[in-house]
N, C-alpha and C positions, 0 to 999 in steps of 0.2 A: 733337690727341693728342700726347702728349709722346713724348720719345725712345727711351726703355725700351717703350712700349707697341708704337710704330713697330718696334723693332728684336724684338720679339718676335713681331709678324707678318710681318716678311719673312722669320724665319728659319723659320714655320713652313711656311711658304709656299714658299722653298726646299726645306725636308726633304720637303713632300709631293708636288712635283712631281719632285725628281732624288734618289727615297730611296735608291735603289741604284747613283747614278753621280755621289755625290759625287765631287770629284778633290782631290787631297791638295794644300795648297797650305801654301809654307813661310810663315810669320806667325807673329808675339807669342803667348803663348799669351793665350784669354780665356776667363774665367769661360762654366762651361757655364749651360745657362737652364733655369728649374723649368719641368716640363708635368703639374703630379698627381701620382696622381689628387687630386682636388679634397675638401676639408673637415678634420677633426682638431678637434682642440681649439683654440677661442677662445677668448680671456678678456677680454677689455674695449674697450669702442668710444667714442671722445672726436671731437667734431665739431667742426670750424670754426667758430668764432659769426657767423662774414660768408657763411659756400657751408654749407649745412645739405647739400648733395649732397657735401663733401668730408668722409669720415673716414677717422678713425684706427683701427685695431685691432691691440691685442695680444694674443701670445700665450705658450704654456707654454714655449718655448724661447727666447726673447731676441731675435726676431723680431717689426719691426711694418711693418704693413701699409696702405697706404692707397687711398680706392677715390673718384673724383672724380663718380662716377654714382648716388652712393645705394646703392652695394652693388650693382649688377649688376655692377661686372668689380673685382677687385682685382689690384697687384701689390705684389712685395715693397718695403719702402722702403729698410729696413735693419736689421742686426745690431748688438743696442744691447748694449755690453760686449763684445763678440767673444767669444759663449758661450754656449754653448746651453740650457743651464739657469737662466735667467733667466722667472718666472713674470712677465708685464707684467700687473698689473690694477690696474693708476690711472695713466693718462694725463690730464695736466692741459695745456690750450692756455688763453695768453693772452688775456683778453677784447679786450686791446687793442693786442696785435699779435700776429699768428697762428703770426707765425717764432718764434715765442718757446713751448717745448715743456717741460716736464717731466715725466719718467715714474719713475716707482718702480718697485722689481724687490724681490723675492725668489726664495727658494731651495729646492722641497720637501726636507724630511727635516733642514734646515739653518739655522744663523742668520744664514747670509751674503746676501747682497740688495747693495743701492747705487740712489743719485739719479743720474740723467742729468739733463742740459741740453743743448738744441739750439736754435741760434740761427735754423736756415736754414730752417721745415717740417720738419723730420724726416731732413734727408738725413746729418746728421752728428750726435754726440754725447760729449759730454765727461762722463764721472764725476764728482759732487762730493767733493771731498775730505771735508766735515765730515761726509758720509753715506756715507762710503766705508765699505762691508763692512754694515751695515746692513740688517734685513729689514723691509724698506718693505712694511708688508697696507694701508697707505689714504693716499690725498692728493687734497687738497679745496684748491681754493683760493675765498676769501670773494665771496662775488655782488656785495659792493659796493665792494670794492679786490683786482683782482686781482694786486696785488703782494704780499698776504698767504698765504702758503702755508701749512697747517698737516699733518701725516705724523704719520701712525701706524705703531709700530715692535715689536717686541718688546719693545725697553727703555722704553718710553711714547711721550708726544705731542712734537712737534719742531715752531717755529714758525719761519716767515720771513717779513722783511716787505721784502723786497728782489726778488720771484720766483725765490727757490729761492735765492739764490748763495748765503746766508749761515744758519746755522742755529741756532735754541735750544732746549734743554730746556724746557718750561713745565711739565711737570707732577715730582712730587717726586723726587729722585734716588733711584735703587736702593728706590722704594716699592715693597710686598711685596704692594699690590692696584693700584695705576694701572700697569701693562704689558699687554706683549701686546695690543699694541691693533689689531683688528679692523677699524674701523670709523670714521669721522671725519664730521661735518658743521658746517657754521658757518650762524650767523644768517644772515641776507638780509640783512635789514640792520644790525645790529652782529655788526663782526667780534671784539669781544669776546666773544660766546659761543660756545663751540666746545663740542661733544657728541663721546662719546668713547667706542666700542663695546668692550668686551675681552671676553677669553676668560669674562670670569665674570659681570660688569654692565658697563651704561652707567655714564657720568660726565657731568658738567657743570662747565664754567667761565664765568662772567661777568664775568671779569675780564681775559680775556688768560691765563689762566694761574697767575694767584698764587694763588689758592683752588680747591681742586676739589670737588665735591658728588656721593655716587654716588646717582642717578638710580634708584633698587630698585624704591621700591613698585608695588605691581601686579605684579612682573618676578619669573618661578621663579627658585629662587637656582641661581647658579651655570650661568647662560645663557651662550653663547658667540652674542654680541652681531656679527651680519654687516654688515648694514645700518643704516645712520641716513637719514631722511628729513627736512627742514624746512617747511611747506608756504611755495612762497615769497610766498602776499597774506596768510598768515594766520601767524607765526612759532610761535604757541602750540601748533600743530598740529604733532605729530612722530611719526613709525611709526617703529619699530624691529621688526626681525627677528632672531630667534634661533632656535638650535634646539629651544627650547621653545613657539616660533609666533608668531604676529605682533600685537604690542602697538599699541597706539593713546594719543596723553595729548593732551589738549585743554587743559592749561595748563603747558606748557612743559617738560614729562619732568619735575612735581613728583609727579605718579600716573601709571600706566598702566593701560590693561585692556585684556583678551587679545582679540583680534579672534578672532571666531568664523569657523564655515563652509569652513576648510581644514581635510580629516581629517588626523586622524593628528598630534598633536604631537611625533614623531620625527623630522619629516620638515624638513630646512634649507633656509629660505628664504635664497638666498643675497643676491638683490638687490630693493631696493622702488625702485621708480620711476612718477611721476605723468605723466598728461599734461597737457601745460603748458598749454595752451587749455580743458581741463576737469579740473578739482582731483580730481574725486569720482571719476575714472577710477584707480587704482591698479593697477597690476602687481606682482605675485609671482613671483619667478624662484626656483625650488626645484630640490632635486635629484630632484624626481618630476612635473617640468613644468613651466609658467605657466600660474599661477591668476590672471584678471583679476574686479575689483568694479569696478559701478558706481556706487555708492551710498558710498562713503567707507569700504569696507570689513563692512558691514553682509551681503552676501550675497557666494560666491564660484563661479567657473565656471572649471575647467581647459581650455581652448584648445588644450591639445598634447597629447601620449599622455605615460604614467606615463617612457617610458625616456630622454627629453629630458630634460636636468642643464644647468639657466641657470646662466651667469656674469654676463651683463648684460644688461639693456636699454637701447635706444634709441627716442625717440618721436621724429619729425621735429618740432622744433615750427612747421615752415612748412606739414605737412602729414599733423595727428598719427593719420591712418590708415593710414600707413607706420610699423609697428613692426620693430625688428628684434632678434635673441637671440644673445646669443653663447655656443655652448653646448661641452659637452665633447664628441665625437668628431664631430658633425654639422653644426661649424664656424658660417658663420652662416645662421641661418634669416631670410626675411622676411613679413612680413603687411602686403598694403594693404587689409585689412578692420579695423583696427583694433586686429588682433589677434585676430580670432577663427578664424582659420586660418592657417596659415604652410607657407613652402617653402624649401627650400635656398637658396641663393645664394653659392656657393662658387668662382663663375668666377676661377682666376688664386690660390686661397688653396689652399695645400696644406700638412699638420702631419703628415702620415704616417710612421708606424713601421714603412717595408719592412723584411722579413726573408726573403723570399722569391723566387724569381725565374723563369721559364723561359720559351724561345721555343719557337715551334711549330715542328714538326720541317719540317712543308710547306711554311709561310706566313713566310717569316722577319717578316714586318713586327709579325704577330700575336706580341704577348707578354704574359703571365700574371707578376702580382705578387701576392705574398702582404703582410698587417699585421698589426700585434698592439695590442691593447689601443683598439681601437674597437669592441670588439661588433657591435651590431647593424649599425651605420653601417660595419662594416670587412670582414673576409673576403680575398675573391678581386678583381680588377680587372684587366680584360682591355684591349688597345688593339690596335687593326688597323691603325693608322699609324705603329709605332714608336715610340710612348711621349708621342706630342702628342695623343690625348686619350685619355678613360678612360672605359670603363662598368662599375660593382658586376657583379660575375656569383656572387652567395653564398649564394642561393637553397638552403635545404638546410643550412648552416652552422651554422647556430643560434648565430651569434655567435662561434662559436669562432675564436679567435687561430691563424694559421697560419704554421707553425715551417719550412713544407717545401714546393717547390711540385717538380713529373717529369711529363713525357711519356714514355708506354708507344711501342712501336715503329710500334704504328697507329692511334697519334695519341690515345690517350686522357690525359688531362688531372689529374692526382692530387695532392692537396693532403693535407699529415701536419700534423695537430693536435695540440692538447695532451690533445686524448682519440680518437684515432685517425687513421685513413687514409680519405679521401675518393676518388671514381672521378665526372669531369665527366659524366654523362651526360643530352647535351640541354643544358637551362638549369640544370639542378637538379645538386647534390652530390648523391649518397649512398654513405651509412659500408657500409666493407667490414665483410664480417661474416665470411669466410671466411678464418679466418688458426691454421694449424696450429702447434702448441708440440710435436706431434713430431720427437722429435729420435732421428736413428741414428748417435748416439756412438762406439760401436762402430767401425762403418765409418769415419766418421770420424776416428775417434785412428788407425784403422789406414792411412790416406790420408794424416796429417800428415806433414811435412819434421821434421827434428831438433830445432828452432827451437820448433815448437808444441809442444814437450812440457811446457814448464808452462803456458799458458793454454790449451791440449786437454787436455795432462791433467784438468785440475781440470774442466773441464767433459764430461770422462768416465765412464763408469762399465761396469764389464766386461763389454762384447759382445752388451749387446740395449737395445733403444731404449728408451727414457727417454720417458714423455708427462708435460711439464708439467701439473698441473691448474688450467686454466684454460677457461672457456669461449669458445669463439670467436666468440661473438656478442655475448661481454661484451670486446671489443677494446676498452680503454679508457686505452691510451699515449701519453704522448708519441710523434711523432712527428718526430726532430731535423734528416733529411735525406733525398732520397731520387736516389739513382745511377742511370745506365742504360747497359748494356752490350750493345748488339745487340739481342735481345728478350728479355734478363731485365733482371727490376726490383731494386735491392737497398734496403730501407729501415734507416737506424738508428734505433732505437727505444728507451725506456726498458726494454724490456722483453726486448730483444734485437736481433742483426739479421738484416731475412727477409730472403727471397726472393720472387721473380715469375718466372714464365715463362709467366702466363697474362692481360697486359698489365693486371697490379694488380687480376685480379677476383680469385683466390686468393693466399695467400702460406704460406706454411713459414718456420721457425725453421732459420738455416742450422748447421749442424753442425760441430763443429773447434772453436768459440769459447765464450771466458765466457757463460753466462746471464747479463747485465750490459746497463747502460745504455751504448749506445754516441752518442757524441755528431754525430760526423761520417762519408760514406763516399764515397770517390771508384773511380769505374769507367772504363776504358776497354778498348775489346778485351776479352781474358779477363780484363785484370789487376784486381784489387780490393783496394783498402786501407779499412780499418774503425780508427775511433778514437774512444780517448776523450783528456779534458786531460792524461792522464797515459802513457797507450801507445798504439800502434799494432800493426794484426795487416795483413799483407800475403798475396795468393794472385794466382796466376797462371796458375790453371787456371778460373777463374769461380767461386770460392769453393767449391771443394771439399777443397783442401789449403790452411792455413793457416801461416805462422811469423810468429814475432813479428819486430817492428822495433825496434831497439834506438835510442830517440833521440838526437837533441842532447844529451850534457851541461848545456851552457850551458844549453838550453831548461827552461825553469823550470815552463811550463802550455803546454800545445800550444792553437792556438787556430783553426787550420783548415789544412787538409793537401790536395793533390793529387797525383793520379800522371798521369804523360803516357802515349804508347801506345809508350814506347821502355823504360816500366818504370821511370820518375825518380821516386823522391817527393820531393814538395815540401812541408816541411812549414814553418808560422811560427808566432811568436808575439812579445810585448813585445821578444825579443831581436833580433827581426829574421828573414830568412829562411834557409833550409838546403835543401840539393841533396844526395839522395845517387842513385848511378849501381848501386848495388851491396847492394840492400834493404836498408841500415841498417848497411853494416858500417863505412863511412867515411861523414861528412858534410863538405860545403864550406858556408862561410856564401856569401853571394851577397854581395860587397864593392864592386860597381859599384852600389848599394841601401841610400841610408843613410835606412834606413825601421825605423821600430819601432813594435810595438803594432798588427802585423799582424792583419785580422781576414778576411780574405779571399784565399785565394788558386784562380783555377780556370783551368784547361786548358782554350784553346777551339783544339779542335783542328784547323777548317778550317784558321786559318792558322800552327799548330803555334807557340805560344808561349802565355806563362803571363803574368797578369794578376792584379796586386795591390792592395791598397788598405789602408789602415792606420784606426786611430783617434782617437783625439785631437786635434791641432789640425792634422792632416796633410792638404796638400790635395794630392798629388800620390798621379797613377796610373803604375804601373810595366808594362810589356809586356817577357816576358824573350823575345827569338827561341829559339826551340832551335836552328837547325841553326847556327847561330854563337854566340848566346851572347850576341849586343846585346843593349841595354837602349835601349828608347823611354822617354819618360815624358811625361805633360802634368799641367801644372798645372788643375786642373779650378775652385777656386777654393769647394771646398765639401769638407768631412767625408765622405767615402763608408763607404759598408757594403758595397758589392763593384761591378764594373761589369763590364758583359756586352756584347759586340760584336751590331751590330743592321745588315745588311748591313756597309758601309764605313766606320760610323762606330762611335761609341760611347754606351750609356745607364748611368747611375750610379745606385744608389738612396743617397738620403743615409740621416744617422743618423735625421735627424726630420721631414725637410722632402719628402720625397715623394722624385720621379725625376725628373731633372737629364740634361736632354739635351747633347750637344758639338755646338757649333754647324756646327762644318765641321773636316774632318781639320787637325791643324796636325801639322808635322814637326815633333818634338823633338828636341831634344839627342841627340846619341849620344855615350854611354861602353861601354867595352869590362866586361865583366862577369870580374871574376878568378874 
């Protein structure tokens, strides 16, 4: 077992035998260690041609991955570009020597992308200049010289006959039909012909490049061409996929015709792949499953449910009953039936989009993580050892992405979605349906400080209650945060902010404030601050009376705010952070704190200090003391989206990558905070 694997079970192994007596030891700072939860989006898997048990996998963030067992345990390898937005789906390894790697990258919504080169396996990577900035969708290199590279680009086809260092145009400059290319395959055996998938048809060259033929007939126009296939004993035989369905040509993409037996020609096959031991086996990787034929495409059988969205496949060819998928939320699946049933295998891969966070009020070890944008495969994720492993608990969710996770006073467990509020009960969610738009304005404007007489007024009206008309079994908000104060609950909401005081099975429209979208809410004691990017409302009676908070100047977009139990708000954003002692009349920037692009900041109040985390390429966490004013900080060695104290130590959720344990306390640096 190598040394990462090694040092990733003694440390879990330490965390779970002294979780709550680690001792603070002065040391270097080190990069904290991923523990999940496990899967995300995959996007492509390249094998070793000597250990068919060693690959590669990349993925939507500029993260690859490699696993020496076949896919039962992966770890991270490395950060190619230093940046998270790097889509990896074309990993190319040398036939003839393994260290030798190149991978292509793009950019969703972008035309920026770049080639890497790695000399070592994977552990290092250099950009190529001539492909710098570049959006790399394909790279093939020739079955019968792997020094031949050929990429597919937005701007057309790029060839190399060097393994990557060196690059050229082959197909026509600034042509106004060869781009946007899709798709790549080369001969078996002539690397002169190269096939060339784009947004609208196939192409063909048999020449290297100086002449191109576009590849139509048979083909709906104006196909967006995914996949190219070669058969490798039979070259004449070529599949192509598109989103008009999957074609077949039996003499060299001079015709094509349509393979039957997959419904629905709307439906993108993204990837075709053969088994190398039997030709007539084909896989169909689409965004509505894997369709495998037996028969060279002649009949077809889906193997997965309709909600699996292939990026790739993989056939072992030492053992081509070991398939495996790389899919979007459900990371990688595998089958050693051939493919005719499959299962997770996510050990050690994590691509998750934490947004949410809480520990249990009883159990500190026990903590609840919210995601977004994995549906069915995402939800809720619980772990009872601090963040070193994880089980789905989203039963009840219906896929919904959660914006928000609260514990009520007796322990119940509350997740705020994009279309309400959830209450844990058991194993199962279920939506609250009991949420009142009664509002007593009245009372309310008459309970306001001086302060809230413009955002109470406005949401006033003279001296008798106001019921929104809304249904309250039609509860169908955003749900952006949710607070806890003693034994009330406060939720910010697109739709306003409630109330609880009946541990999140009922709620009320709390009174004094905008009917508005609030984005953020922090509670402690009676005290309660409500915001959105542009203001804040503070109370210090449990949201009964309200005044506004007059922000930062400087503060351009507020971007997450806390108040301690001495009445401080804390609010940040791009400009960094601000302290005021005196609800908004003075503010101090924090100048011991040279952090910007704040997204996180929360009050954990056992050991009475405040804890920050920024954006962008910031890898450092900040801890302000209150009763002095120090500033701790560690270098964590990852992007966070906020980090939360778990006994003595700490857990981080990054931006994409799951949750990031600290290995063991390190003392940091101390500056005096002006």
């Amino acid at each position: 077992m190598d040394r990462d694997l090694n040092r990733r079970n003694r440390v879990r192994t330490i965390l779970v035998t002294f979780f709550l007596v680690l001792s603070c030891l002065r040391l270097q700072a080190v990069n904290w260690l991923p523990f999940g939860p496990d899967g995300g989006d995959a996007r492509a898997f390249a094998a070793d041609p000597h250990d068919h048990s060693h690959l590669y996998l990349g993925t939507a963030t500029g993260w690859i991955y490699e696993t020496h067992d076949g896919g039962a345990n992966w770890k991270r390898l490395a950060s190619i570009g230093k940046r998270d937005d790097l889509a990896l789906d074309s990993i190319v390894i040398d036939a003839s020597n393994s260290k030798h790697m190149v991978i292509g990258a793009w950019v969703l919504g972008s035309v920026d992308g770049g080639l890497f080169i790695s000399h070592d396996g994977g552990v290092s990577w250099q950009s190529n200049a001539e492909m710098r900035g570049q959006s790399i969708r394909a790279l093939s290199a020739a079955p019968s010289d792997p020094k031949i590279l050929v990429a597919g680009t937005l701007k057309g086809v790029y060839r190399s006959t060097d393994g990557g260092e060196h690059w050229k145009l082959i197909s026509p400059e600034g042509s106004q039909e060869l781009h946007e290319v899709e798709s790549i395959a080369i001969d078996p055996v002539d690397p002169e012909a190269i096939y060339a998938g784009t947004w609208h048809l196939p192409w063909k060259t048999t020449d290297g490049g100086k002449s191109w033929t576009n590849i139509k007939q048979g083909i709906i126009d104006d196909s967006d061409v995914f996949s190219i296939i070669v058969d490798p004993k039979d070259p004449k035989v070529v599949y192509a996929s598109a989103c008009s369905g999957i074609y077949k040509s039996q003499n060299g993409g001079e015709r094509f015709l349509k393979v039957q037996g997959i419904p629905s020609t709307a439906r993108r096959t993204r990837v075709l792949m053969q088994d190398p031991q039997n030709l007539n086996i084909v896989f169909a990787g689409t965004t509505e499953g894997l369709f495998r034929t037996g028969d060279s495409g002649a009949n077809w059988i889906r193997t997965t449910g309709p909600e699996v969205i292939v990026n790739d496949v993989y056939v072992d060819p030492g053992n081509t009953n070991r398939v495996m998928l790389a899919t979007d939320r459900g990371g990688v699946l595998v089958s050693n039936d051939g493919g005719k049933s499959f299962l997770p295998s996510n050990s050690g891969f994590s691509a998750r989009q934490i947004t949410a966070y809480v520990a249990d009020l009883a159990r500190p070890a026990v903590i609840y993580v919210g995601v977004v944008n994995d549906k069915a495969w995402g939800g809720v994720f619980v772990s009872d050892n601090g963040g070193l492993t994880w089980s789905q608990k989203s039963a009840g969710l219906n896929g919904l992405d959660v914006f928000s996770l609260g514990q009520a006073s007796d322990g119940t467990v509350l997740a705020g979605t994009g279309h309400g509020l959830y209450r844990l009960q058991g194993e199962v969610w279920s939506p609250v349906s009991d949420v009142s738009f009664a509002e007593d304005v009245g009372a309310a404007a008459s309970r306001a400080g001086k302060k809230s007489a413009g955002p109470a007024k406005k949401a006033a009206s003279a001296g008798k209650a106001r019921v929104v008309p809304e249904s309250a079994k039609g509860f169908d908000m955003s749900v952006n945060a949710i607070a806890r104060s003693g034994d009330v609950l406060y939720a910010a909401t697109s739709a306003g902010l409630l109330r609880s005081a009946t541990a999140g099975g009922s709620w009320k429209l709390v009174g004094g404030l905008n009917r508005q979208g609030w984005g953020s809410v922090s509670a402690t004691r009676s005290i309660v601050v409500a915001a959105t990017m542009q203001s804040a409302m503070f109370s210090s009676d449990g949201g009964h009376r309200w005044e506004e908070v007059r922000l930062p100047g400087v503060l351009k977009q507020l971007s997450s705010i806390a108040v301690d139990d001495t009445g401080g708000i804390w609010v940040g954003g791009r400009e960094g952070v601000f302290v005021s002692e005196d609800r908004g009349m003075t503010w101090q920037p924090l100048t011991g704190l040279d952090i910007r692009d704040v997204n996180s900041i929360f009050y954990d109040e056992a050991s009475q200090r405040i804890l920050i985390t920024a954006d962008s390429k910031n890898t450092i966490v900040f801890a302000v003391h209150l009763p002095d004013r120090s500033v701790r900080y560690w270098n964590v060695g990852w992007s966070l989206r906020m980090v939360r104290p778990v006994g003595d130590h700490f857990v981080g959720a990054t931006l994409f990558d799951g949750i990031v344990i600290q290995p063991q306390m390190v003392d940091s640096s101390k500056v005096a905070a002006q």
